[in-house]
MIGU-348605 format. One record per residue: x, y, z of N, C-alpha, C in turn; residue in one letter; residue number from 1. Coordinates in steps of 0.02 Angstrom, whole numbers, plus 50000, padded with zeros to 5 digits. Atoms other than C-alpha are relative to their C-alpha. Layout:
SITE    nx    ny    nz   cax   cay   caz    cx    cy    cz res   n
SITE     X     Y     Z     X     Y     Z     X     Y     Z   a NUM
...
END
This chain:
SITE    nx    ny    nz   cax   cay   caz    cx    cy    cz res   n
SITE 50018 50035 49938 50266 49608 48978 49932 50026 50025   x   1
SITE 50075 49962 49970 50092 49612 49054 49998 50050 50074   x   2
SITE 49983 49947 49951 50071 49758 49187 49924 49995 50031   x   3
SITE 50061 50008 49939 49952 49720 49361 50033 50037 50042   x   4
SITE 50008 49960 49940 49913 49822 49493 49956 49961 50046   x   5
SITE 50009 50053 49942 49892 49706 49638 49955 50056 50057   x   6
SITE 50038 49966 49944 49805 49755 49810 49958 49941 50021   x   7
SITE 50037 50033 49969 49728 49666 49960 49982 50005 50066   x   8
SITE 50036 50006 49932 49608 49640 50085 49966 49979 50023   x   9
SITE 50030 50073 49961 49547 49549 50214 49980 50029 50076   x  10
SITE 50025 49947 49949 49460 49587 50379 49966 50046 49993   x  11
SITE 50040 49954 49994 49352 49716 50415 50009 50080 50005   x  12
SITE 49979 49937 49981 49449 49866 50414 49991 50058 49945   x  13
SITE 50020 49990 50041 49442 49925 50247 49935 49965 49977   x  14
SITE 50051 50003 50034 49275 49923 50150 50023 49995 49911   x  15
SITE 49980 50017 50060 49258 49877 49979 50020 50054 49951   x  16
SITE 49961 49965 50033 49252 50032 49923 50062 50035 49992   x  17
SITE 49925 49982 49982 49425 50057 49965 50044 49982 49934   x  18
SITE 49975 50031 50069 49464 49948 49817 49948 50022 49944   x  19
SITE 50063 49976 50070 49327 50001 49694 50012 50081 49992   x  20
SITE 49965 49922 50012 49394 50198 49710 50070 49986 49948   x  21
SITE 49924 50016 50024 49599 50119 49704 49979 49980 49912   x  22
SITE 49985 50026 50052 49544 50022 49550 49962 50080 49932   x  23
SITE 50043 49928 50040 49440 50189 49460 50070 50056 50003   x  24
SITE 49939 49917 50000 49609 50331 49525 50039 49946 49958   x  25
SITE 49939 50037 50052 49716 50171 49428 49975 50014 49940   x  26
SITE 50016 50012 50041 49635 50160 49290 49983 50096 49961   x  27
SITE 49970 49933 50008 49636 50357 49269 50071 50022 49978   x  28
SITE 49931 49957 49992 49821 50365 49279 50047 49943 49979   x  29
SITE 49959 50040 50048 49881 50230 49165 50008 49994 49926   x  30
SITE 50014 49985 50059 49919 50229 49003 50001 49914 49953   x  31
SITE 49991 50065 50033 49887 50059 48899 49976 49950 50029   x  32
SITE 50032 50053 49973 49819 49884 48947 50032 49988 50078   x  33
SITE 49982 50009 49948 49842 49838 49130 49946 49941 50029   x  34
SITE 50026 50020 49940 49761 49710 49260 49983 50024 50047   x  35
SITE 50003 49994 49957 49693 49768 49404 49951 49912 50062   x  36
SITE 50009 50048 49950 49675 49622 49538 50016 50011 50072   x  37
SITE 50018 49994 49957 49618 49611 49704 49988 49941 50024   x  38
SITE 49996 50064 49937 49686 49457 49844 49957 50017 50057   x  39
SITE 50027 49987 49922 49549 49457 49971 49969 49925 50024   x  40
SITE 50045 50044 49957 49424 49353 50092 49919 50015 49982   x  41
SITE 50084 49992 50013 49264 49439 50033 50011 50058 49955   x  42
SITE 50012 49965 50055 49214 49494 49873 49948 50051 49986   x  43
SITE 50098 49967 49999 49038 49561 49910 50046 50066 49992   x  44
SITE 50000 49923 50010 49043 49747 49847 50067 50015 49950   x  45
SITE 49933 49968 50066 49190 49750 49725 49980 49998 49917   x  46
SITE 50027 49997 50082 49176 49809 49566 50022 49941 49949   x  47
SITE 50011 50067 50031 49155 49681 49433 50070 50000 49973   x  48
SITE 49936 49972 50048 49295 49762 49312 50054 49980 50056   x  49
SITE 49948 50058 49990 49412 49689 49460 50020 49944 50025   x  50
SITE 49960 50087 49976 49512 49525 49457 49975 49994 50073   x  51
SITE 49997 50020 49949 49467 49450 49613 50038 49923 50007   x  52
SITE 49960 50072 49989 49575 49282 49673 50013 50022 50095   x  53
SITE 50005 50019 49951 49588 49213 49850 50071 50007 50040   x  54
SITE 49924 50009 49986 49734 49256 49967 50053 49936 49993   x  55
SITE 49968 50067 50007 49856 49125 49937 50022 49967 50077   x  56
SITE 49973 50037 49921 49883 49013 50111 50043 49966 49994   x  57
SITE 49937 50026 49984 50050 48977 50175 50003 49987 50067   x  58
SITE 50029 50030 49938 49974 48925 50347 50009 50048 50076   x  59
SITE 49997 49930 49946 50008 49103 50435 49969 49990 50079   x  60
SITE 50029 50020 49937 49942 49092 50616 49953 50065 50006   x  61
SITE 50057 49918 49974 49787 49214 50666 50026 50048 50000   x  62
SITE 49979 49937 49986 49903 49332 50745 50030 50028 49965   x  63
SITE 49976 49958 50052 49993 49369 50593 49958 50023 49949   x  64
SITE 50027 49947 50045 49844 49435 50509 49976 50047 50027   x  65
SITE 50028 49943 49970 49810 49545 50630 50051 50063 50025   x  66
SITE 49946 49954 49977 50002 49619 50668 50026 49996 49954   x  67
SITE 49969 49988 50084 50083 49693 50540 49957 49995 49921   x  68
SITE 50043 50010 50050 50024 49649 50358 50044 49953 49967   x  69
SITE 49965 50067 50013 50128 49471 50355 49965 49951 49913   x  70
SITE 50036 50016 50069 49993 49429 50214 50036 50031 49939   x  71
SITE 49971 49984 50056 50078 49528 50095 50047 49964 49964   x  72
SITE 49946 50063 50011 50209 49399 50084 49982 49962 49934   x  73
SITE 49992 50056 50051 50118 49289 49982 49990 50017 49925   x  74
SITE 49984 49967 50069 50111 49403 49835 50067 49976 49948   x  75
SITE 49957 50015 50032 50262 49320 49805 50011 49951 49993   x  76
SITE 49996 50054 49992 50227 49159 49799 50020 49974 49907   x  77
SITE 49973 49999 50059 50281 49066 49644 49947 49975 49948   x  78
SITE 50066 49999 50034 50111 49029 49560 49944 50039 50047   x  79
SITE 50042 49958 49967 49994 49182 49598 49946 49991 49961   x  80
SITE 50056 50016 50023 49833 49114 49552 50020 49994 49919   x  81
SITE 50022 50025 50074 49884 49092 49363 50024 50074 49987   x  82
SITE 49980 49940 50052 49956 49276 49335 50083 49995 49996   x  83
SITE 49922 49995 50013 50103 49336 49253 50009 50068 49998   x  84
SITE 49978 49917 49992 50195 49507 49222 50033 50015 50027   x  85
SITE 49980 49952 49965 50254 49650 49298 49959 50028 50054   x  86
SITE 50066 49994 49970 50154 49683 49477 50038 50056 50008   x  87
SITE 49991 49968 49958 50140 49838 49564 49946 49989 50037   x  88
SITE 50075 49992 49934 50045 49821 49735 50009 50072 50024   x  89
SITE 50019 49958 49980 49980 49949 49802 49938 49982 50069   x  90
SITE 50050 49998 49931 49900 49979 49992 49919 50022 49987   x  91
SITE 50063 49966 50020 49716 50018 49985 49986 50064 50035   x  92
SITE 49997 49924 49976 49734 50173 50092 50046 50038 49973   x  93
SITE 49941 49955 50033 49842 50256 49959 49958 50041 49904   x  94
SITE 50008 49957 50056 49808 50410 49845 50013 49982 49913   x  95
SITE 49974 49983 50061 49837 50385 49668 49997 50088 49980   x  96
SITE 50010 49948 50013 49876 50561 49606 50058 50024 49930   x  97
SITE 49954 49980 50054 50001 50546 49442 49998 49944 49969   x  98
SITE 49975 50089 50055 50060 50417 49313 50030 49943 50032   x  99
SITE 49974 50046 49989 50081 50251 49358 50049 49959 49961   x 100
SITE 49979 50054 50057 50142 50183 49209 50082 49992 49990   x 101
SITE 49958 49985 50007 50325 50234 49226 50037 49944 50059   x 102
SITE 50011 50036 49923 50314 50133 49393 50018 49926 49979   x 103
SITE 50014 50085 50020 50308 49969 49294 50081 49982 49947   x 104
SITE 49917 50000 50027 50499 50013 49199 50040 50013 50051   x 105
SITE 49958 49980 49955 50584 50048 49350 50028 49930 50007   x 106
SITE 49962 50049 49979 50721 49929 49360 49996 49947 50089   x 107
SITE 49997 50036 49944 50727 49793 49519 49989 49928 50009   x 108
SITE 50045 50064 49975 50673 49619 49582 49967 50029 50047   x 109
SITE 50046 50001 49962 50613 49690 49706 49991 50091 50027   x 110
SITE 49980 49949 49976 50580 49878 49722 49928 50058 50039   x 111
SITE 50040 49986 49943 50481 49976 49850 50015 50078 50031   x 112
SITE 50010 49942 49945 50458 50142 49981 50054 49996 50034   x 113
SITE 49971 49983 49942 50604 50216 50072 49953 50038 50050   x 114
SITE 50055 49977 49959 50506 50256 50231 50035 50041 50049   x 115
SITE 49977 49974 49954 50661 50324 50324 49986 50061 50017   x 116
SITE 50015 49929 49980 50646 50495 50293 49914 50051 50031   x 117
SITE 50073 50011 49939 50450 50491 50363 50013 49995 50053   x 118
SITE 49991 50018 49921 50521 50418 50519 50033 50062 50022   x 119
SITE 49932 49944 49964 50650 50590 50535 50064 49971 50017   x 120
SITE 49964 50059 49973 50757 50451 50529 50093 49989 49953   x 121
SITE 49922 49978 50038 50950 50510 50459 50042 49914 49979   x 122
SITE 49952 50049 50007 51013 50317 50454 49985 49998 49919   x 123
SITE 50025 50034 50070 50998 50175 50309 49927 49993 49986   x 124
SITE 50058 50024 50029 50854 50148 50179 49972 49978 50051   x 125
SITE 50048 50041 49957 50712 50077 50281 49937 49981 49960   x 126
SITE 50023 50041 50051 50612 49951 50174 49923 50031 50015   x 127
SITE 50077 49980 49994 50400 50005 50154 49989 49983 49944   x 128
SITE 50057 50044 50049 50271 49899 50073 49962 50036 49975   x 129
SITE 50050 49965 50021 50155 50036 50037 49991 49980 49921   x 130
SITE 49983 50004 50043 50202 50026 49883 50055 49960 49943   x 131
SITE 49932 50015 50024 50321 49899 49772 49973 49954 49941   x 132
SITE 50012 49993 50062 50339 49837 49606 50047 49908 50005   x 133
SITE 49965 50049 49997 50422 49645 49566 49960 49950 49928   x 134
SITE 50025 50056 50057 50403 49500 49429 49957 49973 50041   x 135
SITE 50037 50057 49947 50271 49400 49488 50023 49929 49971   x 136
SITE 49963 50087 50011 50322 49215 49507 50091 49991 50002   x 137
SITE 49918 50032 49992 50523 49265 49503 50037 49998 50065   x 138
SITE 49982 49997 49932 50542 49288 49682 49975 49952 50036   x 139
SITE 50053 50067 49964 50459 49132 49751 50040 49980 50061   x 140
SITE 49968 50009 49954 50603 49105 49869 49986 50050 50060   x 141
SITE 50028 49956 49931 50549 49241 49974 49936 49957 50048   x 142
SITE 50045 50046 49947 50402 49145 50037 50021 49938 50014   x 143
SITE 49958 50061 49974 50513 48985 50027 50029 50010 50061   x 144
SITE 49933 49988 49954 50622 49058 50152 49965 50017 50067   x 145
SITE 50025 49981 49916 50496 49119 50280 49952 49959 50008   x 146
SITE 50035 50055 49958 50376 48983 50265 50047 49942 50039   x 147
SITE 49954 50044 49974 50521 48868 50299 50030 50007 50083   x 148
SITE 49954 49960 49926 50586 48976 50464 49916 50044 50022   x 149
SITE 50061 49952 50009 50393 49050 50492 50024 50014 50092   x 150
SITE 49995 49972 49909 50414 49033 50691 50056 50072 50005   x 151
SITE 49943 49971 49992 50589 49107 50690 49972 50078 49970   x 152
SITE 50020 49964 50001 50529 49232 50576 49966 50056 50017   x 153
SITE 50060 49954 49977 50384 49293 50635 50019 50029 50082   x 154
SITE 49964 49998 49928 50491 49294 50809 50038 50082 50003   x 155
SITE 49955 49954 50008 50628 49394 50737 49974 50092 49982   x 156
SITE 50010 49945 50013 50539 49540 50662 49910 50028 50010   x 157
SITE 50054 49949 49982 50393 49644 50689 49943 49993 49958   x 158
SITE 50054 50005 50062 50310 49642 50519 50028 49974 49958   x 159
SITE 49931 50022 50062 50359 49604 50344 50043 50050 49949   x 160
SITE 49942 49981 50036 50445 49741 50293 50056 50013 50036   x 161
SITE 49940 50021 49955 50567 49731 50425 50048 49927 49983   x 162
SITE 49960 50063 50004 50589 49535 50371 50012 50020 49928   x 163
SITE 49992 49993 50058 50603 49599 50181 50072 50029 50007   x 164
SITE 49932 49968 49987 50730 49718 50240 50067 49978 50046   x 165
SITE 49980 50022 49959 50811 49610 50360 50022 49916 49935   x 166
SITE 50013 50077 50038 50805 49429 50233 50019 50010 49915   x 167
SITE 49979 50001 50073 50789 49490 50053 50073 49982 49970   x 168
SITE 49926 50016 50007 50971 49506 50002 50044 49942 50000   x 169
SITE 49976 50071 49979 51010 49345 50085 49996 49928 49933   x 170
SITE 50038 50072 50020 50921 49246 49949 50023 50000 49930   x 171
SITE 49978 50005 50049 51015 49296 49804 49969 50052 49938   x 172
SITE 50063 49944 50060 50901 49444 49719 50057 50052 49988   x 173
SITE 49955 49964 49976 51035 49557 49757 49968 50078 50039   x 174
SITE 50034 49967 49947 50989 49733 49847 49923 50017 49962   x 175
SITE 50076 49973 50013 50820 49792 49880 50022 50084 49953   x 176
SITE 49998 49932 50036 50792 49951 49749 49942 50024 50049   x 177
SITE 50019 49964 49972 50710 50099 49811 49962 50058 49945   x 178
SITE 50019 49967 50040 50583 50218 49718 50032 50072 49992   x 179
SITE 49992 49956 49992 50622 50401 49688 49982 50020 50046   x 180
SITE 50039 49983 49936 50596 50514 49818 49936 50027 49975   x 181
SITE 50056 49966 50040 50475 50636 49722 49957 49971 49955   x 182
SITE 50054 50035 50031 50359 50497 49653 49954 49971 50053   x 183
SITE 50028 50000 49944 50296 50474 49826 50004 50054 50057   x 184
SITE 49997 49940 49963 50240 50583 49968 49953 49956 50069   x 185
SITE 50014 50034 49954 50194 50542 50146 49940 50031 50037   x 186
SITE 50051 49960 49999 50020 50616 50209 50032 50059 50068   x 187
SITE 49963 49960 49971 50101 50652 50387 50055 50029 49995   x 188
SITE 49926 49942 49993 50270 50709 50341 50000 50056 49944   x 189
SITE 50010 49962 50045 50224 50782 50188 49945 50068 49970   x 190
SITE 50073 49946 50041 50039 50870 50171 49970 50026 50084   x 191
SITE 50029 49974 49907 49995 50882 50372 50024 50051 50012   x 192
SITE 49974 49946 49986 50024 51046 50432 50013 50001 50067   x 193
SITE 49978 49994 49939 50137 51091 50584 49949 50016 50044   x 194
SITE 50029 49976 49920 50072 51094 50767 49994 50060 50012   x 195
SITE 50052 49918 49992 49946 51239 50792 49996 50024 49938   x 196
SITE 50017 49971 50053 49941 51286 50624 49941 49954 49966   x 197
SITE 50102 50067 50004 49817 51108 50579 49978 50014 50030   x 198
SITE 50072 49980 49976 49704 51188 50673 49957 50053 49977   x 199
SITE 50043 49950 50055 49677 51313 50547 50001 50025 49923   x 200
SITE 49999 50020 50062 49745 51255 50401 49974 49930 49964   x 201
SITE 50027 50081 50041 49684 51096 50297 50069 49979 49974   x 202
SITE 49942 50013 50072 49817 50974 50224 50016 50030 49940   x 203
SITE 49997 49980 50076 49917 51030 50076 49974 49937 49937   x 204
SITE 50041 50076 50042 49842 50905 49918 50083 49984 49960   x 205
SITE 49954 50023 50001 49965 50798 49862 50017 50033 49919   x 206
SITE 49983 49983 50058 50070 50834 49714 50075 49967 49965   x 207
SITE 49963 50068 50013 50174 50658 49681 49971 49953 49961   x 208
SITE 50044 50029 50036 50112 50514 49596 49964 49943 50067   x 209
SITE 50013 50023 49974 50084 50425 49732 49971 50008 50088   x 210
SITE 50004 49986 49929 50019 50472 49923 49989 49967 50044   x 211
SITE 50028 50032 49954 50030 50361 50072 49992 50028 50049   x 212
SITE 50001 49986 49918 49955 50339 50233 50016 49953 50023   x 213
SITE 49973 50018 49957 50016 50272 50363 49979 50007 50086   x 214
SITE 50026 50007 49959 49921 50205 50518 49950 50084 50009   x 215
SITE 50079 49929 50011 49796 50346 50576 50034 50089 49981   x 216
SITE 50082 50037 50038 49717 50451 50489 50011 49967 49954   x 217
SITE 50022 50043 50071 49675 50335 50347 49964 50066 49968   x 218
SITE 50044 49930 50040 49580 50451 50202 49927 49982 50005   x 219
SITE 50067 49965 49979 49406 50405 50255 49995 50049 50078   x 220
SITE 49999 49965 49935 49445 50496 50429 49983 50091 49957   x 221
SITE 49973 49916 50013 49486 50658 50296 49936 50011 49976   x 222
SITE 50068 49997 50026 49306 50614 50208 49944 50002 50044   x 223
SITE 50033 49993 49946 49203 50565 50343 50019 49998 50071   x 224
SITE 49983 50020 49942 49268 50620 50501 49954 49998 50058   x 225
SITE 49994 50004 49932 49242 50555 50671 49971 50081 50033   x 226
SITE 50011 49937 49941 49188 50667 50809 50048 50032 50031   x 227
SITE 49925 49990 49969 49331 50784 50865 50067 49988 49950   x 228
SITE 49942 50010 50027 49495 50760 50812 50017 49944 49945   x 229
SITE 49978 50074 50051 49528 50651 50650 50068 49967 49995   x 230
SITE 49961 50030 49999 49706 50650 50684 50030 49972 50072   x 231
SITE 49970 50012 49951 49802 50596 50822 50044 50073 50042   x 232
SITE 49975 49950 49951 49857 50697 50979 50077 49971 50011   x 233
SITE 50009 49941 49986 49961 50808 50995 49950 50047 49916   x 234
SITE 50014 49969 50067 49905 50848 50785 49919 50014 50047   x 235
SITE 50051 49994 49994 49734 50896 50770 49951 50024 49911   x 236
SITE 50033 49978 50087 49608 50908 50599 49949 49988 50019   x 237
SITE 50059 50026 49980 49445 50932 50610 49944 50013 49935   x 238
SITE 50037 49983 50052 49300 50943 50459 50034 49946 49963   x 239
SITE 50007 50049 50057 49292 50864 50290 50079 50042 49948   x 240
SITE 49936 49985 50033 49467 50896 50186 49980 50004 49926   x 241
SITE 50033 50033 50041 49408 50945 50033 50026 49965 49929   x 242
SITE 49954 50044 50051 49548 50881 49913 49976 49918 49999   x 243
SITE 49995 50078 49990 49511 50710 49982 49929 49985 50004   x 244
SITE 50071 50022 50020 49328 50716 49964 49990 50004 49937   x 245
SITE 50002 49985 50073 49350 50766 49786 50026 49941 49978   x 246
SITE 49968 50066 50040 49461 50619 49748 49940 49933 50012   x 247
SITE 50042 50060 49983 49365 50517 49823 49935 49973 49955   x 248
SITE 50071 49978 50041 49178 50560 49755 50033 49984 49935   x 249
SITE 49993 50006 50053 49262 50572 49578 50022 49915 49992   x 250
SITE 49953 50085 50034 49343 50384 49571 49935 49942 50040   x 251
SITE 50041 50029 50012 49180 50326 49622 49988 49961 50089   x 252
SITE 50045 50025 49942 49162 50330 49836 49940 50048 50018   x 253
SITE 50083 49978 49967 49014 50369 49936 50017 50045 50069   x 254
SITE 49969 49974 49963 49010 50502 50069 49931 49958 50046   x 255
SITE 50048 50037 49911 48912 50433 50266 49967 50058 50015   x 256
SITE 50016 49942 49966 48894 50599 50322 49928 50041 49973   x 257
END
């Protein structure tokens, strides 16, 4: 089966090289032929080596590209520009730091980030996009089901991995799968160092295959930070991190500073 590594973006929040690093730490940490493709709105600055194709429109309203990341949805639409395979998407604010390739046999229709234990959060699984893996084209009912109900939808839940985790199941896939724990790692719950001690230690560097972030900081905050505090109060980080300037620089970004 053919094996893509998806990713997208749109808006101004990420820069291109956000994707022109992702597609350089992939292509490091795979073993054998792969795709790398990239769903955006603007191509200017992406490296040539990747796929580019046009988000797919399912008639979303403004405000859902601006709350949550409702776009992700259409990854699952049932003709994705003409590809086939095995996808894994991947966020563009996310570390590669191990083998991907193992990522692409993991059993599921649809399998993805437990995010509970990030939250400190003792209940059930709690569904996260950061990261997830699926046939492309065999899930097409997922966007059947929420373009069909989009108001209701977009009513009912927050984002879309709330409606993934809330809807999937319903549609006949049977449950959502869940990655290992130790093939992912979470920047704040995992590499941030406790209150008063980040102020004089640096993150630990990841040592998973995968590292997300999750709302602020993002990893140019750890490369080029801001004035003051890069993370959020009460935390505190201040300087250049240099694990994450190393990754960076090597997979081919640029430092501002």
């Amino acid at each position: 089966m053919e094996r893509v590594i998806l990713t997208m973006k749109w808006g101004s929040l990420y820069s291109a090289e956000y994707v022109n690093v992702l597609f350089n730490a992939a292509k490091a940490n795979m073993d054998g032929d792969f795709t790398f493709v990239c769903l955006t709105d603007d191509v200017e600055g992406i490296d040539p080596g990747v796929v580019t194709h046009p988000i797919p429109e399912v008639g979303l309203p403004q405000s859902a590209w601006k709350a949550g990341a409702w776009p992700k949805l259409t990854v699952f639409s049932r003709d994705l520009n003409g590809l086939k395979g095995r996808a894994l998407f991947i966020d563009l604010d996310t570390v590669i730091s191990g083998d991907l390739s193992e990522m692409f046999d993991f059993p599921g229709a649809f399998v993805c980030l437990d995010s509970r234990p990030w939250r400190y959060d003792s209940g059930p699984a709690r569904t996260g996009t950061g990261i997830f893996a699926f046939d492309i084209g065999e899930i097409g009912a997922v966007v059947d089901h929420f373009v069909s109900k989009m108001d209701e939808m977009l009513s009912d839940y927050d984002n879309e991995q709330d409606f993934l985790h809330g809807e999937f199941a319903t549609l006949g896939f049977g449950e959502i799968e869940y990655w290992p724990t130790d093939w992912l790692q979470s920047f704040k719950y995992h590499l941030r160092r406790p209150l008063l001690v980040d102020r004089i230690l640096h993150p630990k560097a990841p040592t998973a295959k995968i590292l997300c972030f999750h709302g602020r900081p993002r990893p140019i905050d750890l490369i080029d930070p801001p004035s003051g505090n890069w993370d959020k109060f009460p935390h505190y980080g201040k300087g250049q991190v240099p694990w994450m300037v190393d990754y960076w620089t090597r997979f081919g970004g640029s430092l501002k500073g």
